[in-house]
PAMAR-977061 format. One record per residue (C-alpha): residue number from 0; residue in three letters; x negated, y, z. Coordinates in nm, 4 decimals, padded with zeros to 6 digits. Layout:
<rs>
    n  res         X         Y         Z
  NUM  Ala         X         Y         Z
...
</rs>
This chain:
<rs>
    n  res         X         Y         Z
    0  Unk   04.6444  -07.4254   01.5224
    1  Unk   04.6517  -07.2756   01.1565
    2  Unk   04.3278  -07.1839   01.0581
    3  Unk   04.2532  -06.9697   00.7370
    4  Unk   03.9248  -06.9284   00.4879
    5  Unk   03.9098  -06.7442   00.2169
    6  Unk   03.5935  -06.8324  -00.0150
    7  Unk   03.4542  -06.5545  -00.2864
    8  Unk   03.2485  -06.7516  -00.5139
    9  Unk   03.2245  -06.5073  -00.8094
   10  Unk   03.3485  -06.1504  -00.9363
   11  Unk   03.6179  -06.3586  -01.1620
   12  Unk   03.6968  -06.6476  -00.9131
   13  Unk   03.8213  -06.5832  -00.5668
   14  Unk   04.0024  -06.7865  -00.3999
   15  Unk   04.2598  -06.7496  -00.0659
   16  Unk   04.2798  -07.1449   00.1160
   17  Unk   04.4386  -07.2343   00.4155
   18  Unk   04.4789  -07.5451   00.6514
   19  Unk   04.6583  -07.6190   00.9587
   20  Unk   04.3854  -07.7895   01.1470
   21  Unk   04.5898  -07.9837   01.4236
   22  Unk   04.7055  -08.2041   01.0930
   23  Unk   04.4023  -08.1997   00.9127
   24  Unk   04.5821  -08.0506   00.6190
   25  Unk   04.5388  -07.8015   00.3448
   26  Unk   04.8461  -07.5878   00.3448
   27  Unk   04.9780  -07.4684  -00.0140
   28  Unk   04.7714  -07.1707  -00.1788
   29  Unk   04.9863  -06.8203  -00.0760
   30  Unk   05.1519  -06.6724  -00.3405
   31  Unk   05.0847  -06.3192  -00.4801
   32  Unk   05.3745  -06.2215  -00.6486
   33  Unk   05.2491  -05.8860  -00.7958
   34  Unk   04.8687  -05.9333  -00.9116
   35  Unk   04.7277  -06.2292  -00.8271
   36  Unk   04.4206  -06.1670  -00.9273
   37  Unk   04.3768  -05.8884  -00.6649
   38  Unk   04.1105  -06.0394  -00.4281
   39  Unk   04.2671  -06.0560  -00.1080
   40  Unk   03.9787  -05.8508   00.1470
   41  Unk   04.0889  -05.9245   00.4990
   42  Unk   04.3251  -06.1126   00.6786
   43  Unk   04.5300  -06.1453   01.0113
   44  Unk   04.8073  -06.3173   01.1928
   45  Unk   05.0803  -06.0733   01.3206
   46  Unk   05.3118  -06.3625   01.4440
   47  Unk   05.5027  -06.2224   01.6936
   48  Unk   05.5489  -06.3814   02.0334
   49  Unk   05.9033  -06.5796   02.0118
   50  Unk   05.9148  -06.6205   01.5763
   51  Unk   05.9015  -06.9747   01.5392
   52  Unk   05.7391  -06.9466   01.1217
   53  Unk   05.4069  -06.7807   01.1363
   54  Unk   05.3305  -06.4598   00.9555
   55  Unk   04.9783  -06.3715   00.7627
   56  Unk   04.8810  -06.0429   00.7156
   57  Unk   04.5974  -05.9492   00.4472
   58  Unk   04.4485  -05.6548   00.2493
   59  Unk   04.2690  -05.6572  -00.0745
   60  Unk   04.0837  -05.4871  -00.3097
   61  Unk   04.3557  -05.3012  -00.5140
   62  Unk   04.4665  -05.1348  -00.1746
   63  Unk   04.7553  -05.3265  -00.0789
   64  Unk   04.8779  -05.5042   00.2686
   65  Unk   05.0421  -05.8036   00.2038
   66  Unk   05.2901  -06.0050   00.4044
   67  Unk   05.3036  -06.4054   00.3507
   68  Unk   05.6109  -06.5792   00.6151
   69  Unk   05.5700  -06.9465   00.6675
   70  Unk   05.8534  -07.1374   00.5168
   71  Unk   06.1139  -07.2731   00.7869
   72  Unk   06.1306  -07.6262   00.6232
   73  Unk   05.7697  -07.6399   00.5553
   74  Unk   05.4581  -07.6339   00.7914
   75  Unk   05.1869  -07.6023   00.5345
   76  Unk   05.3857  -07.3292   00.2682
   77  Unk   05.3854  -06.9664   00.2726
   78  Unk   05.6022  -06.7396   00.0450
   79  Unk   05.4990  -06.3335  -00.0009
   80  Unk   05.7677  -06.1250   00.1566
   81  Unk   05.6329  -05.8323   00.1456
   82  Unk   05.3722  -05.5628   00.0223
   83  Unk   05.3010  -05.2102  -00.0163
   84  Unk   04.9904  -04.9889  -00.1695
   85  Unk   04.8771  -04.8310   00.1587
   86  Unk   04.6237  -04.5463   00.0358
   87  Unk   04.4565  -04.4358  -00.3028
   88  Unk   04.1026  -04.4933  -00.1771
   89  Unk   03.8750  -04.7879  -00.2311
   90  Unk   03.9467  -05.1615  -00.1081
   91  Unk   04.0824  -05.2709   00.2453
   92  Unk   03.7961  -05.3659   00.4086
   93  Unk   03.9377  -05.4491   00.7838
   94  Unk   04.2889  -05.5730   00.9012
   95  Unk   04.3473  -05.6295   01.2176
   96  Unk   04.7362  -05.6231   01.3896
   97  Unk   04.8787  -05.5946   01.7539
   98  Unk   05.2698  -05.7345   01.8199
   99  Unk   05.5209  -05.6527   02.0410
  100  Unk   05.8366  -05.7160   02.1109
  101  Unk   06.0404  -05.5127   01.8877
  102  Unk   05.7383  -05.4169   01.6009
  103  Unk   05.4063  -05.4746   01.5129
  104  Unk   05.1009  -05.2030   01.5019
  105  Unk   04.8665  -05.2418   01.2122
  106  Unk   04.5131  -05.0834   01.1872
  107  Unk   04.3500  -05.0701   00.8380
  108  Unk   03.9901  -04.9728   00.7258
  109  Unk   03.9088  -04.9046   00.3801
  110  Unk   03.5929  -04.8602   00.1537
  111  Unk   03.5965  -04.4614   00.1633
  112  Unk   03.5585  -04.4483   00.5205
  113  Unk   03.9405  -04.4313   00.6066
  114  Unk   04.0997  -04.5513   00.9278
  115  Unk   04.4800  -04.5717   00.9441
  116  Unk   04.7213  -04.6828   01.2195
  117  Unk   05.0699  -04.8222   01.1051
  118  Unk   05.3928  -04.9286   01.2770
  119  Unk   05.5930  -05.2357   01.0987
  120  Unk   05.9239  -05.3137   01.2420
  121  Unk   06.1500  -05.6173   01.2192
  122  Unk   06.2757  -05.5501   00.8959
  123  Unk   05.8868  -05.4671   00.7067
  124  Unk   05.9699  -05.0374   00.7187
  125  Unk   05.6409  -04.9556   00.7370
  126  Unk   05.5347  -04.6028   00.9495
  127  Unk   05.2164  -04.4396   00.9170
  128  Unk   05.1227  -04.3141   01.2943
  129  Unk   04.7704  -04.1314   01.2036
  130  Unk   04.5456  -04.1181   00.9617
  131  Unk   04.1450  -04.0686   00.9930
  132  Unk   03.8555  -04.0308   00.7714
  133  Unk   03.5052  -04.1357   00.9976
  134  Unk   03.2289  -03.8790   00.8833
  135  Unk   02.8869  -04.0868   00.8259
  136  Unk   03.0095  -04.4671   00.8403
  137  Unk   03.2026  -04.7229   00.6424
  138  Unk   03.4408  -04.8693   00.9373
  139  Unk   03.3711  -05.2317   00.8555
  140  Unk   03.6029  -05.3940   01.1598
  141  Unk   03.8303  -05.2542   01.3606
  142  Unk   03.9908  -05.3801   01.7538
  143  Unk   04.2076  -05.2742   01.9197
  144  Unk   04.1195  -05.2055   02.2859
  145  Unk   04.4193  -05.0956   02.5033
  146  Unk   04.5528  -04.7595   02.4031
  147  Unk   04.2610  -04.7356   02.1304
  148  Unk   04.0928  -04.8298   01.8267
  149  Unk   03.7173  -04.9529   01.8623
  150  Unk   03.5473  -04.9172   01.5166
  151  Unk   03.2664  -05.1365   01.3789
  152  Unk   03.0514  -04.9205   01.1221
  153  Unk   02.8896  -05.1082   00.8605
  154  Unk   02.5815  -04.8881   00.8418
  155  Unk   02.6056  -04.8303   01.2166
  156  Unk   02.3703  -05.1236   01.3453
  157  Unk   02.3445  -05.2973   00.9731
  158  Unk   02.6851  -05.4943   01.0379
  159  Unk   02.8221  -05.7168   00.8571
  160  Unk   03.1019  -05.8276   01.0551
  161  Unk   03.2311  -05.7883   01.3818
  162  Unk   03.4689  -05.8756   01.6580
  163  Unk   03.6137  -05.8378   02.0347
  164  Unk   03.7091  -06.0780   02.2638
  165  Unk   04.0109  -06.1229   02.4142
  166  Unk   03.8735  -05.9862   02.7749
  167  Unk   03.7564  -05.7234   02.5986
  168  Unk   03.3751  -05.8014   02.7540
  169  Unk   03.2027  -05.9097   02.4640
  170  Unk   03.2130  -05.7995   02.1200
  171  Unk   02.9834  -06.0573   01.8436
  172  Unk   02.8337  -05.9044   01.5276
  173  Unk   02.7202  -06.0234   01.2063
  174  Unk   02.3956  -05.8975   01.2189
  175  Unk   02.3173  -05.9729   00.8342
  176  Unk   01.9798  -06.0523   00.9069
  177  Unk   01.9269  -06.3831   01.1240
  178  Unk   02.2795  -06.4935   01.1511
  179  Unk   02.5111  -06.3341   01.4830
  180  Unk   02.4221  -06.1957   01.7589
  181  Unk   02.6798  -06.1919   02.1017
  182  Unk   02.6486  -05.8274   02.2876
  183  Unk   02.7945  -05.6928   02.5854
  184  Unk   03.0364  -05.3740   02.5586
  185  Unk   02.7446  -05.1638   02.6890
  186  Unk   02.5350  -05.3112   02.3630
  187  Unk   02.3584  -05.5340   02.5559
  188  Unk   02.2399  -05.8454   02.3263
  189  Unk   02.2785  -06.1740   02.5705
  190  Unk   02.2952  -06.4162   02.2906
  191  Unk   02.1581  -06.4820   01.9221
  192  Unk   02.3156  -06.7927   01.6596
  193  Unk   02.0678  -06.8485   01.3547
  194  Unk   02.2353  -06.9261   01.0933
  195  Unk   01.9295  -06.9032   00.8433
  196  Unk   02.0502  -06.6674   00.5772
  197  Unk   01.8723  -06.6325   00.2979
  198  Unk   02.0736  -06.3039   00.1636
  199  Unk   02.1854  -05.9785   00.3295
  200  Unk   02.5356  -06.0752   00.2324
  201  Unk   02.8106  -05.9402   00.5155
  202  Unk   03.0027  -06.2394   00.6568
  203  Unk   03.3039  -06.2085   00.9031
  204  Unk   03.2841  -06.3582   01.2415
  205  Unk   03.5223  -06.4436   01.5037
  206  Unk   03.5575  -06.6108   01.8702
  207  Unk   03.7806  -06.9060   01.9060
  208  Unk   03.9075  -07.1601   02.1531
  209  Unk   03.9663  -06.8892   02.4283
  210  Unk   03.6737  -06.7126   02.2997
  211  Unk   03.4778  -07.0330   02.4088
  212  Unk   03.3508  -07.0694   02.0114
  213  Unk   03.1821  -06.8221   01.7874
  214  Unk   03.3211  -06.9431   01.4063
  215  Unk   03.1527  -06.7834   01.0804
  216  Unk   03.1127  -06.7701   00.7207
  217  Unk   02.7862  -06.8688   00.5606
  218  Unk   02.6043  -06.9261   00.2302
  219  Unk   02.6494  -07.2342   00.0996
  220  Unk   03.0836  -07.2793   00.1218
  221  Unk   02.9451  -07.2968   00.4773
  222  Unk   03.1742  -07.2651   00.8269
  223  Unk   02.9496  -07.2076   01.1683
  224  Unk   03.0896  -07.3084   01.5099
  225  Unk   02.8948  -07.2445   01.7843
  226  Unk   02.8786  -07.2734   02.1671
  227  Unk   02.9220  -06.9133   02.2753
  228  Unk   02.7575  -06.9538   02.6230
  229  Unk   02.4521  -07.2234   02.4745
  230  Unk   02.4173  -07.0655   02.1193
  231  Unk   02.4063  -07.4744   02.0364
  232  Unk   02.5765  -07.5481   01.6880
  233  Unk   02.8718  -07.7694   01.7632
  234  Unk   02.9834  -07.8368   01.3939
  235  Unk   02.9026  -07.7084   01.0499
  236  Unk   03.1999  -07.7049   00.7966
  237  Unk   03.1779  -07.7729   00.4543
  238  Unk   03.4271  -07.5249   00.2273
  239  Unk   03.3385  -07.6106  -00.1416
  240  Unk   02.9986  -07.6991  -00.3511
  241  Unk   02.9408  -07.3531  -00.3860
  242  Unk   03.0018  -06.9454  -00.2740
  243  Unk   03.0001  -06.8046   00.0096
  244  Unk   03.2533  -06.8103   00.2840
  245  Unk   03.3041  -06.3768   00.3302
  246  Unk   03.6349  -06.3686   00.5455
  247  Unk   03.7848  -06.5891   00.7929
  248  Unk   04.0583  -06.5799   01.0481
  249  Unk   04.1611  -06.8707   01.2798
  250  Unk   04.5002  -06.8900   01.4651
</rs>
């Protein structure tokens, strides 16, 4: 079970980590072959179904999607093998991918209210499918949900982060305020997780371990996993001595 943080601790220090979490191990820093001082944004795994080396998908602030390929003699090392400038706007702010058998579908979100759809085949030719521009809202995170896209607004509900489950019955927020909150696709709130944050910072949030775990970032070079049906706090990780943990994505 990779698992992947990245930690922004300053305007001249970001940094991209990653561990594989069945070993216990921090893998090897990703390259970035073409600026890598670029912050990297977002991230997501696009590993297809039968691919034996795991791919990692990510977006940064310069406007490019990046590509890192796990090496085939090495569990904890990934190489860049691919990237591309997807729009002139402002940063990637969401990721998010979709595989199938013969390609991969990519949705993107960027600062200037953008939403893009994108088809990658085997060989990285990348395909723009449509392009959007959302009228009053900054799409913060974006899921797919069968045949559609289901877009998070950051000024929508004052959200910081966001995600879907895989049942597609629950979507949990990052409600910026007291920590996350777990809501029902109607909007329904059933659940709250305090995480005690002492700045309106956004934070990305995700569900984990067959959407049995709620895992976020925090203040602090903090990690939250929670009990998604008790709101109890199973375990509290501990990233660095200081920053905050702004994007996560586990595996």
């Amino acid at each position: 079970m990779p698992g992947y943080v990245k930690q922004w601790q300053s305007p001249r220090e970001r940094r991209l980590r990653m561990w594989d979490l069945w070993r216990q191990v921090q893998a090897t820093k990703p390259s970035q072959m073409r600026n890598p001082h670029d912050p990297i944004t977002c991230v997501a795994w696009l590993t297809h179904k039968n691919d034996i080396q795991e791919i990692l998908c990510g977006g940064t602030g310069l406007r490019y999607v990046i590509l890192w390929r796990q090496r085939a003699d090495a569990t904890t090392k990934f190489d860049e093998v691919w990237s591309r400038r997807i729009c002139s706007g402002h940063e990637i702010m969401h990721v998010t991918c979709e595989t199938f058998d013969t390609n991969t579908r990519i949705a993107t979100a960027t600062r200037n209210k953008g939403v893009q759809l994108w088809s990658l085949d085997s060989k990285y030719h990348l395909s723009n499918i449509f392009s959007v521009e959302r009228p009053t809202t900054v799409p913060r995170t974006l899921c797919f949900h069968g045949g559609d896209i289901v877009v998070f607004g950051m000024y929508d509900r004052e959200i910081g982060g966001a995600a879907m489950d895989q049942t597609h019955t629950y979507f949990i927020i990052d409600n910026i305020i007291t920590g996350y909150s777990l809501h029902r696709m109607d909007g329904t709130c059933i659940q709250t997780y305090d995480t005690k944050p002492s700045r309106t910072y956004p934070k990305q949030v995700v569900f984990s371990e067959r959407g049995e775990r709620i895992i976020g970032g925090g203040e602090d070079s903090k990690v939250f996993v929670f009990n998604k049906a008790s709101g109890e706090l199973k375990q509290t990780l501990q990233h660095s001595n200081r920053g905050r943990v702004q994007t996560l994505s586990p595996f």
